[in-house]
C-alpha positions as CSV (number, residue, x, y, z in Angstrom):
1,X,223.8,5.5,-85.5
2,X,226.4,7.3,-83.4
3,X,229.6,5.4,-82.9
4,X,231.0,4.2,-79.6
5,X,233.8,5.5,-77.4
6,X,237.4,4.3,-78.7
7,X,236.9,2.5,-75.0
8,X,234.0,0.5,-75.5
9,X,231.6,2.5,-73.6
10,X,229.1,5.1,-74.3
11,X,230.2,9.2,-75.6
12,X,231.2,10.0,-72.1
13,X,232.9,6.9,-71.2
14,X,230.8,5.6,-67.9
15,X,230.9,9.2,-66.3
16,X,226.8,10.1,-67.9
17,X,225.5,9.9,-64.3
18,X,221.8,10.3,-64.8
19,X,222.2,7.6,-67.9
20,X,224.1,5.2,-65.8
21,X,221.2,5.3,-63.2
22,X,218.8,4.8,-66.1
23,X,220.5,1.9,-66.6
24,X,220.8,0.3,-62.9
25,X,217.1,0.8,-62.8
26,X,216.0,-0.9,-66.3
27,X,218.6,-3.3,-65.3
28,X,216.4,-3.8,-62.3
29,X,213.2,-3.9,-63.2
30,X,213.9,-6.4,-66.5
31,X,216.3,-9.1,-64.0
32,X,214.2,-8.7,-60.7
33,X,212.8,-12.1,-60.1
34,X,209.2,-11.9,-61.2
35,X,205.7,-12.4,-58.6
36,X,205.1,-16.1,-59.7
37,X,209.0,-16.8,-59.5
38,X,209.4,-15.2,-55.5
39,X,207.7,-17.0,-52.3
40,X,209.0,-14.3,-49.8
41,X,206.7,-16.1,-46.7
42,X,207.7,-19.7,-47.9
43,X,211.3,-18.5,-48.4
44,X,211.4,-16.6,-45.3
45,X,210.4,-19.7,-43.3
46,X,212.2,-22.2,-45.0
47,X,215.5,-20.4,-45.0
48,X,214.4,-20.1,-40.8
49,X,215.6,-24.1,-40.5
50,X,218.2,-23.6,-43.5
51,X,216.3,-24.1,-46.2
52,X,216.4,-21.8,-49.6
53,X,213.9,-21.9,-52.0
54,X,214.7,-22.1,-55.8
55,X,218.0,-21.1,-55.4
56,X,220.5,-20.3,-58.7
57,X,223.0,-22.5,-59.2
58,X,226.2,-22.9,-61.1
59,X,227.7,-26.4,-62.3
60,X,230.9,-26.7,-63.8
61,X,233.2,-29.6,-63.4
62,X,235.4,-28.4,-60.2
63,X,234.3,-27.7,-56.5
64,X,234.6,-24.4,-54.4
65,X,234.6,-25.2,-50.9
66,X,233.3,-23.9,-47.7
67,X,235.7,-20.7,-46.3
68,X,237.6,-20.7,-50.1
69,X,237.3,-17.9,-52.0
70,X,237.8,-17.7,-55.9
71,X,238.0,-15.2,-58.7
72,X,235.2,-16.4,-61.6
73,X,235.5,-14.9,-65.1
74,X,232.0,-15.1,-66.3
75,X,231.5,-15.6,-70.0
76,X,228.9,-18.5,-70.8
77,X,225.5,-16.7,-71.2
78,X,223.3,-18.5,-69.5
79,X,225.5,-17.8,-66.3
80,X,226.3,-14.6,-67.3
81,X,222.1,-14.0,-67.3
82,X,222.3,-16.0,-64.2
83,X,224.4,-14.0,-61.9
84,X,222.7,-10.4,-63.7
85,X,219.6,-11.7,-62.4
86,X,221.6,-12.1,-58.5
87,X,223.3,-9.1,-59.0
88,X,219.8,-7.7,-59.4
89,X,218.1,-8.7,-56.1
90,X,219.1,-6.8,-52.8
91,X,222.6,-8.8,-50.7
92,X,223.4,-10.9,-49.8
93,X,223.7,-12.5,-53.2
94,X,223.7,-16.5,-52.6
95,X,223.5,-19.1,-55.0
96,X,224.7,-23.0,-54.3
97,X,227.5,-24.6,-56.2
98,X,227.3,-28.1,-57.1
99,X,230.0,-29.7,-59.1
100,X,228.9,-31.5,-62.5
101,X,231.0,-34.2,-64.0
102,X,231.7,-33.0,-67.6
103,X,231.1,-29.2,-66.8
104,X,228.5,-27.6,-68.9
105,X,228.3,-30.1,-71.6
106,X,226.1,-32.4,-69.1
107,X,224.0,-28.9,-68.5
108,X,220.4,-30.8,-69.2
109,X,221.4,-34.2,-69.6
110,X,219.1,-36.4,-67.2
111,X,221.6,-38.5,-66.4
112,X,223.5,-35.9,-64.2
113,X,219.5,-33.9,-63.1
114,X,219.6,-32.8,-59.1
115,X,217.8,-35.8,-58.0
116,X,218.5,-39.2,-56.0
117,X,219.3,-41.9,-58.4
118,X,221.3,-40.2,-60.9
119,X,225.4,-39.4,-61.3
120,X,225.2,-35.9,-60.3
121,X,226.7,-35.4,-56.7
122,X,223.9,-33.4,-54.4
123,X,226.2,-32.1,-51.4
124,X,227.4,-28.7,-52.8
125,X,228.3,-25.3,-51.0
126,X,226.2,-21.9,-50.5
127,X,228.1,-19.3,-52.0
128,X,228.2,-15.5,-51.8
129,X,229.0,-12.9,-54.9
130,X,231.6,-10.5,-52.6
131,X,232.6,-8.3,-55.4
132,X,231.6,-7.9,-58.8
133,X,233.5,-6.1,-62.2
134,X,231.5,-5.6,-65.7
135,X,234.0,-5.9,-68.4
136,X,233.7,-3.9,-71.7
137,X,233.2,-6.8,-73.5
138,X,230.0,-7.8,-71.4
139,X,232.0,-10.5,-69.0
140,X,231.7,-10.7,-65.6
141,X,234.5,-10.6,-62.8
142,X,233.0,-11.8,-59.9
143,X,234.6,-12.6,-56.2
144,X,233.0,-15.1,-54.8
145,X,233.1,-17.2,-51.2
146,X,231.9,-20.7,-49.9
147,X,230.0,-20.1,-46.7
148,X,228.6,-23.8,-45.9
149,X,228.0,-27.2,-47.0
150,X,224.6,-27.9,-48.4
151,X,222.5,-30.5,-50.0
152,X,220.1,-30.2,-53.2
153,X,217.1,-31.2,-52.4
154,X,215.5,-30.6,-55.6
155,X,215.7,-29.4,-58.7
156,X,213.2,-26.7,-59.4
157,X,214.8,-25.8,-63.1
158,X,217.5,-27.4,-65.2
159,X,217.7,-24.6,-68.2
160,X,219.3,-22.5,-69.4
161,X,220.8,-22.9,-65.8
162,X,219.8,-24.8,-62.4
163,X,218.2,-24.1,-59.8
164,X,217.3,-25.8,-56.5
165,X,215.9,-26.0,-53.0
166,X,219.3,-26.2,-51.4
167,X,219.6,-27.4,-47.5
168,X,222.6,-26.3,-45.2
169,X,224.0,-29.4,-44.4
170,X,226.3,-29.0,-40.8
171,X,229.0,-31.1,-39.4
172,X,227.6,-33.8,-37.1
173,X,229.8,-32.3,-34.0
174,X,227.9,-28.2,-34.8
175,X,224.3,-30.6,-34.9
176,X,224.7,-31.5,-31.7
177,X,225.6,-28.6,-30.4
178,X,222.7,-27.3,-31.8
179,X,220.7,-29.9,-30.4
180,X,221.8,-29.1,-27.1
181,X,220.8,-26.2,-27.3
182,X,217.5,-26.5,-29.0
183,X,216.8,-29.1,-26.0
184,X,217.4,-26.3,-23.4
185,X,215.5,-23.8,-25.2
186,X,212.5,-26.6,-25.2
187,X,212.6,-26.9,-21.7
188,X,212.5,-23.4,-20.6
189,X,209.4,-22.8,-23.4
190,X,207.5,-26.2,-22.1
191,X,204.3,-24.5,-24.0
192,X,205.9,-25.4,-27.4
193,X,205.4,-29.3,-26.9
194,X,201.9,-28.6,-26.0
195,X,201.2,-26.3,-28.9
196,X,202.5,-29.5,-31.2
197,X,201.5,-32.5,-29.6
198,X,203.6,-35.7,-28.4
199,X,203.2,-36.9,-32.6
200,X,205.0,-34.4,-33.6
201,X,207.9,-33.2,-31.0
202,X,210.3,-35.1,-32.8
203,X,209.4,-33.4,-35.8
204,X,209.7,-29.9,-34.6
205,X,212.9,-31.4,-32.5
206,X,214.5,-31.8,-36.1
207,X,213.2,-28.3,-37.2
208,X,214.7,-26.8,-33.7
209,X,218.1,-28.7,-34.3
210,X,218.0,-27.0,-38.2
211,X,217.2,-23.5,-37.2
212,X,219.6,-23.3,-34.4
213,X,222.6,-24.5,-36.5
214,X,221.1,-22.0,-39.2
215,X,221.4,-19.3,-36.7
216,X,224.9,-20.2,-35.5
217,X,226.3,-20.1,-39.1
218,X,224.5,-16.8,-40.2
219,X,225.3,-15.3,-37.0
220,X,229.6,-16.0,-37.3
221,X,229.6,-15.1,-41.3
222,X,230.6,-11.7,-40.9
223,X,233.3,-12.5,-38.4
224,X,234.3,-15.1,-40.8
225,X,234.3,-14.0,-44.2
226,X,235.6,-10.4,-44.3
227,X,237.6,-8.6,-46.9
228,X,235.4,-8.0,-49.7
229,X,237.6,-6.4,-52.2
230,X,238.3,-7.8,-55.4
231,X,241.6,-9.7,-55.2
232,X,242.8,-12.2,-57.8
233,X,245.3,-13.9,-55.3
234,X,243.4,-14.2,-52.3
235,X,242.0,-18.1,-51.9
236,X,240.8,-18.2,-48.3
237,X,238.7,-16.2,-46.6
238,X,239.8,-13.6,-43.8
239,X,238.4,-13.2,-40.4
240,X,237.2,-9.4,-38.9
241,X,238.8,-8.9,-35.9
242,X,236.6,-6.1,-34.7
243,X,234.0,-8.2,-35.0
244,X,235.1,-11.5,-32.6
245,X,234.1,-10.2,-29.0
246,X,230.9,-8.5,-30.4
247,X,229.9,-12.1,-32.3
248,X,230.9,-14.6,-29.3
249,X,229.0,-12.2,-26.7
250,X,225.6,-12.5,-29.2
251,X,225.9,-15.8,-30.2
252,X,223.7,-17.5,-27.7
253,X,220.9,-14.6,-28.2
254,X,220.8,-15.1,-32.0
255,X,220.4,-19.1,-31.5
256,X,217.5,-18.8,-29.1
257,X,216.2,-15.8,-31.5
258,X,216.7,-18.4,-34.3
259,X,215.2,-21.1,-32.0
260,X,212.0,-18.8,-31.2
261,X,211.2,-18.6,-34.8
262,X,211.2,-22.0,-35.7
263,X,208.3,-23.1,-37.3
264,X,205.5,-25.5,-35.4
265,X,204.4,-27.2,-38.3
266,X,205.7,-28.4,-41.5
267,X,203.3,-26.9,-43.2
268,X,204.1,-24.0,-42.4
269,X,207.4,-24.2,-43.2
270,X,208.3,-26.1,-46.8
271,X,206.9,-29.5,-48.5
272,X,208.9,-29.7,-51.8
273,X,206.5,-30.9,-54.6
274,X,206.5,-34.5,-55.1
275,X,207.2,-34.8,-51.5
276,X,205.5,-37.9,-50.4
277,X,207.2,-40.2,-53.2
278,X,210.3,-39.1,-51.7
279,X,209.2,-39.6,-48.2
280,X,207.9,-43.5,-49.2
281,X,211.1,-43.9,-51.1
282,X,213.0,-43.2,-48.1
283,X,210.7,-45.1,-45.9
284,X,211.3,-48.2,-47.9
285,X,215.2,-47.7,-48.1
286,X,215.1,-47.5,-44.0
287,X,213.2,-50.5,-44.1
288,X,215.5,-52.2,-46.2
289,X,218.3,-51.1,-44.3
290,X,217.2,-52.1,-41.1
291,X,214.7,-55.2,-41.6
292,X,212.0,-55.9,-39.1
293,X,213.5,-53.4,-36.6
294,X,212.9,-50.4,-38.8
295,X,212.2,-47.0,-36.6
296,X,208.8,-46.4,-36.3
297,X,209.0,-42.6,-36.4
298,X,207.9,-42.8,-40.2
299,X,204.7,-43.8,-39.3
300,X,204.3,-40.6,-37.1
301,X,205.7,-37.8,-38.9
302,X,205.0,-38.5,-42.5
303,X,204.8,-34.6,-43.0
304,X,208.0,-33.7,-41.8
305,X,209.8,-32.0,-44.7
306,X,213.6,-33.3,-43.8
307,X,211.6,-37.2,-44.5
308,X,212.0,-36.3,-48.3
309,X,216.2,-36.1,-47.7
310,X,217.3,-39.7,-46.3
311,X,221.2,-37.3,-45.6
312,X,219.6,-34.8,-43.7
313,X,217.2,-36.8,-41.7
314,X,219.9,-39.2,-40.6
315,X,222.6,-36.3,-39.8
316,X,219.4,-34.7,-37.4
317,X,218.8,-38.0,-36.0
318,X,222.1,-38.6,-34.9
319,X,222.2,-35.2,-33.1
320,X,218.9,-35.5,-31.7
321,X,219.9,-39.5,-30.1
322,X,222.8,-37.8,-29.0
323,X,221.2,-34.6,-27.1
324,X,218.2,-37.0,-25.7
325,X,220.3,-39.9,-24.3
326,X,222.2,-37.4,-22.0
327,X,220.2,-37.6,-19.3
328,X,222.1,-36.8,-16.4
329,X,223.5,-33.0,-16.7
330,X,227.0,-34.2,-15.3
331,X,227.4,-37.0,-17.5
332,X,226.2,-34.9,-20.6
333,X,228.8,-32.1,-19.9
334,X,231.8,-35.2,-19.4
335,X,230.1,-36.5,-22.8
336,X,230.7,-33.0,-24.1
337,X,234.1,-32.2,-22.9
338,X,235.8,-35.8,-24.0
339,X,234.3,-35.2,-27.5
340,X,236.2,-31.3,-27.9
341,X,239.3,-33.0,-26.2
342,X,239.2,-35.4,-29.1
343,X,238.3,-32.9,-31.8
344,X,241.3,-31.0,-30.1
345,X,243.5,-33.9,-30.8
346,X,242.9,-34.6,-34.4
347,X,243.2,-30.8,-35.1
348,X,246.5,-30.8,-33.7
349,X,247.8,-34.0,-34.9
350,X,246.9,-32.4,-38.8
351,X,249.0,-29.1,-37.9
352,X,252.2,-31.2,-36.4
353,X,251.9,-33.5,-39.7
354,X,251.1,-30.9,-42.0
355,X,254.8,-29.3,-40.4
356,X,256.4,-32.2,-40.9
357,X,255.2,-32.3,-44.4
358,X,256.2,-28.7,-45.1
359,X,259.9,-29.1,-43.7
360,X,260.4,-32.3,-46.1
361,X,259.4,-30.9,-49.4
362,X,261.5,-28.1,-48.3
363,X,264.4,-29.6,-47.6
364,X,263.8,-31.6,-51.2
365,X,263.3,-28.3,-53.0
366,X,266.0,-26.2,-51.0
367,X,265.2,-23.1,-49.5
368,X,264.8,-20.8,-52.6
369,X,261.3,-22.5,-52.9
370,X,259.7,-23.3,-49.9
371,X,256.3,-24.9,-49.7
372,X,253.7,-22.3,-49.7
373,X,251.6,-21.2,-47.0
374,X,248.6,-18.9,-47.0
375,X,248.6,-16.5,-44.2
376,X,245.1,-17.1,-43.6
377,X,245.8,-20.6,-42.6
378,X,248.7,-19.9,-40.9
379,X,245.9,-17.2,-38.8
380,X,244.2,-20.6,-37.6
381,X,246.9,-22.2,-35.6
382,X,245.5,-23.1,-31.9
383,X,247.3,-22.3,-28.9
384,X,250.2,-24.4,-27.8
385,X,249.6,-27.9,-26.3
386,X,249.0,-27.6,-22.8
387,X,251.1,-30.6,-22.2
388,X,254.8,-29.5,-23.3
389,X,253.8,-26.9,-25.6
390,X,254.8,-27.0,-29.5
391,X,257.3,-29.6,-30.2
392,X,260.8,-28.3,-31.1
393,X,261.7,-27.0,-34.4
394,X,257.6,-26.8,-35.3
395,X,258.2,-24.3,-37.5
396,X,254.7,-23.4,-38.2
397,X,254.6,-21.3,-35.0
398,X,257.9,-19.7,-35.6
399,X,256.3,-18.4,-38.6
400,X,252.9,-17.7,-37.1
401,X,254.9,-15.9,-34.7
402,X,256.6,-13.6,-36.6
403,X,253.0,-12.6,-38.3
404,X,252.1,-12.2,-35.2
405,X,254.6,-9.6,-34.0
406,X,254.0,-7.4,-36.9
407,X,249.9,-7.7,-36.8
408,X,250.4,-6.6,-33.1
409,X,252.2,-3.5,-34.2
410,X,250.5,-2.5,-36.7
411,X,247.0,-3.0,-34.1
412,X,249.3,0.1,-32.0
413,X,249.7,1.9,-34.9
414,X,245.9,2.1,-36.2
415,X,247.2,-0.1,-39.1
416,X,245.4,-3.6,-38.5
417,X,243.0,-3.2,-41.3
418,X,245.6,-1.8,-43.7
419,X,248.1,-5.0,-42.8
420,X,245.5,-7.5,-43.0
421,X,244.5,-6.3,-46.3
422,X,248.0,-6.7,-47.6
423,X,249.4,-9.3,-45.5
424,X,246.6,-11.3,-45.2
425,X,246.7,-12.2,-41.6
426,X,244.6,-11.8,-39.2
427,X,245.0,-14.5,-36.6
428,X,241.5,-15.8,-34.8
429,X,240.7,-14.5,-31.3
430,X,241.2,-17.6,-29.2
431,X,239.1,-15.6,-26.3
432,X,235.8,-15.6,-28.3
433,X,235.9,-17.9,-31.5
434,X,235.2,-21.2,-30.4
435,X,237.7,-24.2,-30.6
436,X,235.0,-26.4,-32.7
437,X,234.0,-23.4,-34.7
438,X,238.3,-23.0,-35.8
439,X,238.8,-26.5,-36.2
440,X,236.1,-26.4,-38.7
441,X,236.9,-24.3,-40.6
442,X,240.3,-26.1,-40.6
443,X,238.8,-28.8,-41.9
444,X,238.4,-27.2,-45.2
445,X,241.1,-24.3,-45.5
446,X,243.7,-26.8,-45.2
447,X,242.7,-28.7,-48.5
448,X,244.1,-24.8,-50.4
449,X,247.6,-26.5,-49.2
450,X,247.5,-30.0,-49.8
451,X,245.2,-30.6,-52.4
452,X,246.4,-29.6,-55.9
453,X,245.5,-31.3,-59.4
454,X,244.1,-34.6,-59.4
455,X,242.5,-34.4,-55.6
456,X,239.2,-35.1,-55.5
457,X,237.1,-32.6,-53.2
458,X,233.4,-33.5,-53.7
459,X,234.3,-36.4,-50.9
460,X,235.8,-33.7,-48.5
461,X,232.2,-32.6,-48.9
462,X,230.3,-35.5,-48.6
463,X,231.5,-36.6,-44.8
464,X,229.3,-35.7,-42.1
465,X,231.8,-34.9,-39.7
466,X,234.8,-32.6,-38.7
467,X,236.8,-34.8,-37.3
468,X,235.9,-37.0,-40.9
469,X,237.3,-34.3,-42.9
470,X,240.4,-33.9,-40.5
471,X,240.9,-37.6,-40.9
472,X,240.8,-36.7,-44.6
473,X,243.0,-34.3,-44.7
474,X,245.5,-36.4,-42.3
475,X,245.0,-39.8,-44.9
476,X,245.9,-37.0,-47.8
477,X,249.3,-35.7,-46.1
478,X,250.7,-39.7,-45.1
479,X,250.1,-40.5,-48.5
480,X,251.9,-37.6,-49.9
481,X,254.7,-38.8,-47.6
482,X,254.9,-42.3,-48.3
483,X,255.3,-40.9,-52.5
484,X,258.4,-38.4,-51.2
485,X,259.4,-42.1,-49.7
C-alpha cells in the first residue's frame, strides 16, 4: 500500500479535484439520513408551529445560549459521526443543545433520559453549524450559534448520541405578540373557525400563536446572526446591516405567510408517540394544581399536541388569556404600550448598572486592564432616555460613540463589511429592529460579560420571560457589587 503525504493527506495533498468530489458524494450517500429515519411532510408541518422532528443533539456539561456563538473542537466519535451526518444534509444545519450534568459520562444513563421526571434539564437552545474545518487528524472545527430557546419534548434516541423532538420555546412578551397577531389574522380569515369547529379554536389558537412566533424568529435570523467565518474569538453573534430595512418591511408578510400555513388539525400536524400518557399526566398535574376549579379545556382538546408539554401549554395559555381579554382596541393598545415602556425600563436600568459595574472594577484594577466589553454588545445600546438623556459620565455611550464614528466612516468609504468583520460592530438599526426584539436579545448577550466560572446558565434558560432574564441579569450584577463591597 502506497504511503501518505508527509501532510496527512492523500499523494496530491487535497488538490485531486475529481477524488475529492468522489469523496463529498460517498460521504453523501453513506451519512444522508435514511427513508425510515426522514418524515419530510411530518417535519415540514411540525417545524410550521416550531416543532423539529428527531432532531440531533449534543450534551456535554456546559450551556450555549441563544445569540452566543462558540468554537467546538470535535473529537468524541459519536459526535464526530453526529455532526458528519448534519454536515451531510442540505443548510441550514440545526441540532438542539441541552446541557447534561456530568457531560458524556451520563450519555445513556436513565437517570439523566430527555423525559419529565428525571435530572436532565429539558429547556436547551436550537443551534446552527456556521462554519465547519476537517482536521488531518479526523477532528472537527466547527462554528456554531444559538438561535432560540427550546424544549425537548422527547427523546426519540439516546445512543450513540441523542436525539429529540425539540419545541421553540419564546419569551412570554414575543407570545403575545404573536397572539395578537394570530388573533387579527383570525378575524380577517373568519372561514378558519368554521373549518375547525368551536371544540377546537382554542386548539388551533395555540397552533396560530406557535407558527406566528415561528415565523417571526426564522424571518429576523439572517439579520441577526451574520458573519459566518470561522473565528476563534468571536462569542456573540453579529447583526447584517444591509439586511434591517429589508427584514422590518417583510416581517408582517412572513407572519401572516407563517400564520396561513398553520395546520387545522393536530393530526395533521405532530402527536409524539406515547402522547396521550403525557397528555393524562399533565391533565392530572393541572388538576392537582388547581383543585376543583381545574380548566376544563382538557376535556375538549385532548388531541392537541402542545397537551403532552405542561411548559409550552402554559407559556401559549398565558399569551392566548392575554390577547383574548383585550377586548376593547384602545384599551388593548394602552395594555400594549405600558408593557414595552416597562420592558424599556428594565432594559435600561441593566445598561446604567452594568456601567456602574464596569467603572468599579476598573477603578479597582486600574486602567491597564479595563473590564472587557464585546463590541457586539456594546452594538445593542438603545437610544438615549427621552427624559434627560444618558446620565453623566455613562461611559458606555462614550464608548459606543466612538464605534460609532468610525463604523459611519467606513459606511462612506464602502468599508462597513470590512470593519465589522474586524471590529466587530455593527450597531442595530433603531429605525427597523424592534425595541422588544433588541432587548431580547439583550437578555442573553449580556450573560458573555457578567457570567464567568461558577454562573449557572441553564436558569437564564428556563424563565419564560424577558423581563425574567433582565431581572436575572440585574440580581447577577448587585450581587457582584455587594462582593467588590
Amino acid at each position: 500500500m502506497m504511503a501518505a503525504a508527509a501532510g496527512g493527506g492523500d499523494l496530491f495533498e487535497g488538490q485531486d479535484e475529481s477524488r475529492n468530489a468522489a469523496l463529498s458524494a460517498l460521504r453523501s450517500a453513506f451519512l444522508a439520513p435514511s427513508e425510515e429515519e426522514a418524515s419530510p411532510v411530518a417535519m415540514r408541518d411540525a417545524a410550521r408551529v416550531g416543532l423539529y422532528l428527531d432532531l440531533p443533539s449534543t450534551r456535554w456539561g456546559f450551556n450555549i445560549l441563544p445569540h452566543h456563538r462558540q468554537t467546538l473542537n470535535v473529537f468524541q466519535p459519536q459526535y464526530t459521526l453526529m455532526f458528519e451526518k448534519l454536515l451531510a444534509t442540505p443548510e441550514p444545519w440545526l441540532y438542539a443543545h441541552i446541557l447534561l450534568p456530568g457531560g458524556v459520562e451520563n450519555l445513556g444513563n436513565p437517570e439523566y433520559a430527555l423525559e419529565p421526571g428525571t435530572s436532565a434539564p429539558l429547556h436547551g437552545t436550537l443551534m446552527q453549524v456556521m462554519a465547519v474545518q476537517r482536521e488531518t487528524d479526523s477532528r472537527l472545527t466547527l462554528l456554531v450559534q444559538g438561535l432560540a430557546r427550546g424544549y425537548a419534548l422527547r427523546p426519540t434516541q439516546e445512543l450513540p448520541y441523542a436525539r429529540v423532538d425539540f419545541a421553540l420555546l419564546a419569551d412570554d412578551e414575543q407570545l403575545a405578540a404573536s397572539a395578537r397577531h394570530a388573533e387579527a389574522f383570525l378575524e380577517r380569515e373568519r372561514f378558519l373557525a368554521a373549518l375547525v369547529g368551536e371544540e377546537s379554536i382554542r386548539a388551533l389558537r395555540r397552533r396560530m400563536v406557535c407558527a406566528a412566533s415561528t415565523a417571526e424568529e426564522v424571518h429576523w435570523r439572517a439579520y441577526e446572526h451574520a458573519n459566518r467565518s470561522l473565528s476563534m474569538h468571536l462569542s456573540l453573534c453579529q447583526v447584517d446591516a444591509k439586511l434591517a430595512e429589508l427584514a422590518a418591511r417583510g416581517e408582517s408578510a412572513a407572519i401572516d405567510a407563517g400564520l396561513g400555513s398553520t395546520p387545522l388539525a393536530p393530526s395533521v400536524c405532530y402527536r409524539p408517540e406515547g402522547w396521550e400518557a403525557a397528555r393524562e399526566a399533565a391533565r392530572e398535574a393541572a388538576k392537582e394544581a388547581a383543585g376543583d376549579e381545574a380548566d376544563d379545556r382538557w376535556q375538549q382538546e385532548d388531541d392537541d399536541l402542545f397537551s403532552t408539554a405542561p411548559v409550552l401549554l402554559a407559556a401559549l395559555e398565558r399569551a392566548l388569556d392575554t390577547a383574548l381579554e383585550a377586548e376593547e382596541p384602545e384599551l388593548a393598545a394602552a395594555e400594549e404600550a405600558e408593557g414595552a415602556r416597562a420592558l424599556s425600563a428594565i432594559e435600561l436600568q441593566v445598561w446604567l448598572e452594568l456601567d456602574q459595574l464596569l467603572s468599579t472594577l476598573a477603578r479597582l484594577r486600574g486602567p491597564a486592564d479595563k473590564a472587557p466589553v464585546p463590541s457586539q454588545l456594546i452594538g445593542l445600546l438603545p437610544p438615549p432616555p427621552e427624559a434627560g438623556g444618558w446620565p453623566e459620565g455613562f461611559a458606555l455611550a462614550a464608548i459606543e460613540a466612538q464605534l460609532r464614528e468610525r463604523y459611519e466612516k467606513a459606511q462612506a468609504e464602502g468599508e462597513d463589511t470590512a470593519f465589522a468583520n474586524l471590529v466587530h460592530f455593527t450597531p442595530v438599526d433603531h429605525a427597523y429592529y424592534s425595541a422588544r426584539r433588541r432587548a431580547q436579545r439583550l437578555s442573553y448577550a449580556i450573560w458573555g460579560v457578567i457570567g464567568g466560572e461558577g454562573v449557572e446558565l441553564q436558569p437564564i434558560l428556563e424563565v419564560e420571560s424577558t423581563s425574567d432574564r433582565l431581572r436575572l441579569a440585574l440580581k447577577r450584577m448587585r450581587d457582584v457589587m455587594e462582593q467588590i463591597k
